[in-house]
N, CA and C atoms as an extended XYZ file, in Angstrom:
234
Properties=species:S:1:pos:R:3:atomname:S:1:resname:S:1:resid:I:1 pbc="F F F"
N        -0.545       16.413       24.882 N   UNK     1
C        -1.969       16.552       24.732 CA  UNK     1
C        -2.260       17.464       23.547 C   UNK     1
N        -3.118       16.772       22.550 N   UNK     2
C        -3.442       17.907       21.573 CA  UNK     2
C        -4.613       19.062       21.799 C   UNK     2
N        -4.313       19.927       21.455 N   UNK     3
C        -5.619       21.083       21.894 CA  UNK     3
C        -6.202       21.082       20.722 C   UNK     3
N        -7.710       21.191       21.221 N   UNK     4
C        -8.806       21.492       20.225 CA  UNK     4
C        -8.930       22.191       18.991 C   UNK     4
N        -9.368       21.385       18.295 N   UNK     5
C        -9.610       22.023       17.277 CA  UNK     5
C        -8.183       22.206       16.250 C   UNK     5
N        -6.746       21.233       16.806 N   UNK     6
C        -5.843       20.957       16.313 CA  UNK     6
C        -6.009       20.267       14.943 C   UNK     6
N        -5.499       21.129       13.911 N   UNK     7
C        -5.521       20.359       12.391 CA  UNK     7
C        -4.783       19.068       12.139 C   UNK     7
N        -3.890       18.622       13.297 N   UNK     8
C        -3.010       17.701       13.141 CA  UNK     8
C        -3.815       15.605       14.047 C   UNK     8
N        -5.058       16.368       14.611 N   UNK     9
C        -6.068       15.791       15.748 CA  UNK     9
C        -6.349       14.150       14.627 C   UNK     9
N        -6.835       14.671       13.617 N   UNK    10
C        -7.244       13.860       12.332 CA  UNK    10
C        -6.157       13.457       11.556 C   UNK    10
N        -5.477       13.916       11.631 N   UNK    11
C        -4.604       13.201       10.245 CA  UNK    11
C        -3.634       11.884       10.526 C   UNK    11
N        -3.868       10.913        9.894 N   UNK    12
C        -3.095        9.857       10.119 CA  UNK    12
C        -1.938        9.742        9.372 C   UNK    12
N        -1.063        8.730       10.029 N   UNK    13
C         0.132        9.306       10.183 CA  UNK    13
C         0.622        7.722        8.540 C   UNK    13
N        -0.194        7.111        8.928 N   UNK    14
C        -0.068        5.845        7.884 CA  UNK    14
C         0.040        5.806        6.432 C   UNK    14
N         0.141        6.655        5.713 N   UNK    15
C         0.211        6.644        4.360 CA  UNK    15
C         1.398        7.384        4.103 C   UNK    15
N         1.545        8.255        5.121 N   UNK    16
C         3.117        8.938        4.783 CA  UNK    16
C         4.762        7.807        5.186 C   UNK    16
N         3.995        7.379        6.294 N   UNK    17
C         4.908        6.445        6.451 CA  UNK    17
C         5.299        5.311        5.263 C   UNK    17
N         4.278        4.899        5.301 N   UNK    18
C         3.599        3.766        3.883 CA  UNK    18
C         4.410        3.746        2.772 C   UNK    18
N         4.094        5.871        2.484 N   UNK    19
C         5.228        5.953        1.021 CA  UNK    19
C         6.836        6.086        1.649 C   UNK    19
N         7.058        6.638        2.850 N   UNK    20
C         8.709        6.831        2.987 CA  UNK    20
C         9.332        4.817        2.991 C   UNK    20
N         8.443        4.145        3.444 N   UNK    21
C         8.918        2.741        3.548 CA  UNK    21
C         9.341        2.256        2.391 C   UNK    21
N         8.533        2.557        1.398 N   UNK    22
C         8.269        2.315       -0.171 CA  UNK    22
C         9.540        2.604       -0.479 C   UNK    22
N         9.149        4.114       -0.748 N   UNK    23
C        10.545        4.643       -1.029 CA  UNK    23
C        12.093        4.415       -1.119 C   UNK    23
N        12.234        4.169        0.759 N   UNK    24
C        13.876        3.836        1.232 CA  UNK    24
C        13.737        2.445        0.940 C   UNK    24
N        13.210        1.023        0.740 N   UNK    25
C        13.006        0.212        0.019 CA  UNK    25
C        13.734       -0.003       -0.932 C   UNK    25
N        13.298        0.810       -2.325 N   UNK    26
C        13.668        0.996       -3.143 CA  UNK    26
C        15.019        1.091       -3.209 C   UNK    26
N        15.008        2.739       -3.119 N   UNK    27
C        16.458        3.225       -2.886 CA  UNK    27
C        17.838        2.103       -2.268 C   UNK    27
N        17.200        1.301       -1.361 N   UNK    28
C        17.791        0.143       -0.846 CA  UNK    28
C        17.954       -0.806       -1.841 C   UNK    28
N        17.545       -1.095       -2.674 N   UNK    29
C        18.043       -2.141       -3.845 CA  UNK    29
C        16.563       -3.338       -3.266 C   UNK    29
N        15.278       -3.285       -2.704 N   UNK    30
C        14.958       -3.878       -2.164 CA  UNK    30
C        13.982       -4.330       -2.909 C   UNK    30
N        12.859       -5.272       -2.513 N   UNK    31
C        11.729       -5.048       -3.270 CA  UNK    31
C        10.004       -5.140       -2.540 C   UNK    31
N         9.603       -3.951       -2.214 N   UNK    32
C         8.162       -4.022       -1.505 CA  UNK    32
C         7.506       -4.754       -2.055 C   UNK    32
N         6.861       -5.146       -1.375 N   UNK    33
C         5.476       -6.324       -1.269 CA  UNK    33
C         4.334       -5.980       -0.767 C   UNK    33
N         3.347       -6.358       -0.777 N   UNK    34
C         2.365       -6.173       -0.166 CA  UNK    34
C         1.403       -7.180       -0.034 C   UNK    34
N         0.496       -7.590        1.189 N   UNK    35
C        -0.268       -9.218        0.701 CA  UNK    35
C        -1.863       -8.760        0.793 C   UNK    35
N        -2.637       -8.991       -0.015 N   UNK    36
C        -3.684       -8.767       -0.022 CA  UNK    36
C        -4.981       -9.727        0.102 C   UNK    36
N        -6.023       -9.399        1.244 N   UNK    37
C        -6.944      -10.465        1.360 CA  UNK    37
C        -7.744      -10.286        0.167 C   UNK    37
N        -7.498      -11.624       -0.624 N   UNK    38
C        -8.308      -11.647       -2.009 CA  UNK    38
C        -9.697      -12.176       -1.999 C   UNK    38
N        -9.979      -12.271       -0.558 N   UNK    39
C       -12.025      -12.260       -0.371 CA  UNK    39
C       -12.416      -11.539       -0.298 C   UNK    39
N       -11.923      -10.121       -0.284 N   UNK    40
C       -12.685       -9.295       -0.366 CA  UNK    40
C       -14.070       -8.614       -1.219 C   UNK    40
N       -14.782       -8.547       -1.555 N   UNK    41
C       -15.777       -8.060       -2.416 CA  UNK    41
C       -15.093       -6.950       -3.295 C   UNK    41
N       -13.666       -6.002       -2.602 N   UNK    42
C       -14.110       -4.606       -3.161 CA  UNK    42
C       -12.599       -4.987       -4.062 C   UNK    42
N       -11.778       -6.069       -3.965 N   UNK    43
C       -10.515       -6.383       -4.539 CA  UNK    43
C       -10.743       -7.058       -6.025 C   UNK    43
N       -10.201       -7.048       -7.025 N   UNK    44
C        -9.832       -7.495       -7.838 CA  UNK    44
C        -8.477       -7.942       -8.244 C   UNK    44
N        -8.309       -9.268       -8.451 N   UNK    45
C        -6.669      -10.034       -8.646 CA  UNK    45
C        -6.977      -11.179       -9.756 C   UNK    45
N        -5.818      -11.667      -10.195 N   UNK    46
C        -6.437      -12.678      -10.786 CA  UNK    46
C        -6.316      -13.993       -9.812 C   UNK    46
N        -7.240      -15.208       -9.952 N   UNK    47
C        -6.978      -15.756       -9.097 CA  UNK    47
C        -6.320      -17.176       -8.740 C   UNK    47
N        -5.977      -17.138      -10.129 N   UNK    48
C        -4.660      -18.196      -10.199 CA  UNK    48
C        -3.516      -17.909       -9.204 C   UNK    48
N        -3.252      -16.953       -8.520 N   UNK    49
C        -2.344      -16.781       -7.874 CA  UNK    49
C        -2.620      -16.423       -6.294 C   UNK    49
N        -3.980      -17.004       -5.735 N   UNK    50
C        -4.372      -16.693       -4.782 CA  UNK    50
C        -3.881      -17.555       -4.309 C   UNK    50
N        -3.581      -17.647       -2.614 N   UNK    51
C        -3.371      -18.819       -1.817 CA  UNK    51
C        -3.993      -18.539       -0.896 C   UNK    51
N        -4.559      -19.498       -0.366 N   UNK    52
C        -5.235      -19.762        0.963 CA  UNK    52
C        -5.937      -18.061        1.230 C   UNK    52
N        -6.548      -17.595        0.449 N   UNK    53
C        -6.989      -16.327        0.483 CA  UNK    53
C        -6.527      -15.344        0.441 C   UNK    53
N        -5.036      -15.112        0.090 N   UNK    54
C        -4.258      -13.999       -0.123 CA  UNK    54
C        -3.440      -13.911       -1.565 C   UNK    54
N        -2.894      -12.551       -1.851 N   UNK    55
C        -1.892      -13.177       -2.953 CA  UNK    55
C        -0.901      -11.869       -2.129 C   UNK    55
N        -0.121      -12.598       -2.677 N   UNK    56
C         1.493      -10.892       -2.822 CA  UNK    56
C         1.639      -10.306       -4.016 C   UNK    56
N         1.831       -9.376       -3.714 N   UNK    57
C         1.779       -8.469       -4.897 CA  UNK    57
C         3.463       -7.151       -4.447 C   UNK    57
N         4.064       -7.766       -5.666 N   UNK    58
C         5.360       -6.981       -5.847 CA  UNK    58
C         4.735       -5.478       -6.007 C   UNK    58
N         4.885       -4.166       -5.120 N   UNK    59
C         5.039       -2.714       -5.644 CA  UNK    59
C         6.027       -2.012       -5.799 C   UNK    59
N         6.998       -2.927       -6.513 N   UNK    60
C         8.292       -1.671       -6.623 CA  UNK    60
C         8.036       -1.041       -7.706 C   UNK    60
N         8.751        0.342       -7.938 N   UNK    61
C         8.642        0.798       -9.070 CA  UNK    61
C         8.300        0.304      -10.367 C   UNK    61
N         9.890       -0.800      -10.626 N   UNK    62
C         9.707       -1.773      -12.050 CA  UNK    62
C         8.555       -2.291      -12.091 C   UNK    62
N         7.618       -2.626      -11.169 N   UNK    63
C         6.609       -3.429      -11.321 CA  UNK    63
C         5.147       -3.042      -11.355 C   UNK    63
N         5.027       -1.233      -11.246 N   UNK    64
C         3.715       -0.952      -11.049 CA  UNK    64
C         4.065        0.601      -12.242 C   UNK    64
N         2.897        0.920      -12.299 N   UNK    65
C         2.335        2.188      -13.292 CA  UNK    65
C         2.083        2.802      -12.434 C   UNK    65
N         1.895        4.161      -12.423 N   UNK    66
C         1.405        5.182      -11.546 CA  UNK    66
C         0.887        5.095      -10.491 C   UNK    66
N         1.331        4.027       -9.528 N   UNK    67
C         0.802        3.593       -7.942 CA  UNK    67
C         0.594        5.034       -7.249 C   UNK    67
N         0.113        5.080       -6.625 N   UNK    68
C        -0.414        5.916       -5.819 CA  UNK    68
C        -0.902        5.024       -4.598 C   UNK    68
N         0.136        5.645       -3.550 N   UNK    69
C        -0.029        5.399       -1.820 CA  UNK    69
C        -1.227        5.478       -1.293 C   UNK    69
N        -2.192        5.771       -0.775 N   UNK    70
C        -3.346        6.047       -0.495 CA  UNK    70
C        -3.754        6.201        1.145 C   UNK    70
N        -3.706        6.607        2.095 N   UNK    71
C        -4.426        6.179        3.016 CA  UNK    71
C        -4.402        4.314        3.278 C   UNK    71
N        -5.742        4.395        2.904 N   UNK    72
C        -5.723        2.635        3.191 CA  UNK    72
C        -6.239        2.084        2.066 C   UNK    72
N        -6.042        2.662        0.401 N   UNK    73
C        -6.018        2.063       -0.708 CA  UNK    73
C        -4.520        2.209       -1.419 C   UNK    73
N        -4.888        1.561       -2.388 N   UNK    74
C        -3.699        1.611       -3.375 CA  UNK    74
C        -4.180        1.804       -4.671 C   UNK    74
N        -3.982        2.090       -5.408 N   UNK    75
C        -4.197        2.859       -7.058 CA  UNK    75
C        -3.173        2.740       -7.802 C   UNK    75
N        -3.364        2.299       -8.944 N   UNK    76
C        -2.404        2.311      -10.244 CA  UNK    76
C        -2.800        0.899      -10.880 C   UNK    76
N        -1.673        0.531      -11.185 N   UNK    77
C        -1.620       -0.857      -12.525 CA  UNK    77
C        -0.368       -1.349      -12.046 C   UNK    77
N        -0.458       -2.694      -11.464 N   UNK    78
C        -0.220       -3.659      -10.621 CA  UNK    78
C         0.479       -4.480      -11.640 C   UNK    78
């Protein structure tokens, strides 16, 4: 049970995970992915490569600029 007013009450646990997955991935010789609903209003992709409303999008290192993990965005140059 967490007690009140616990700093730990709020914080989600999903973006840290997010980047350690990323990470050991990597390190694994692997290559992260990610699939993104490309109806969104707030997404930009190009859309030659959409399917049936999604695309994949490679985030391994080799393949992105300064990604940044986010919570429940992603940031950088794709």
């Amino acid at each position: 049970m967490k007690a009140v007013g616990d700093p730990l009450s709020n914080l989600s646990r999903r973006p840290y995970l997010l980047r350690a997955m990323h990470e050991w991935m990597g390190d694994a010789g692997l290559t992260p992915h990610i699939i993104v609903d490309a109806g969104r209003t707030d997404v930009e992709v190009p859309n030659a490569y959409v399917k049936d409303g999604k695309i994949v999008l490679n985030v391994s290192l080799n393949a992105t600029q300064r990604l940044q993990l986010l919570g429940r965005e992603f940031a950088g140059t794709l």
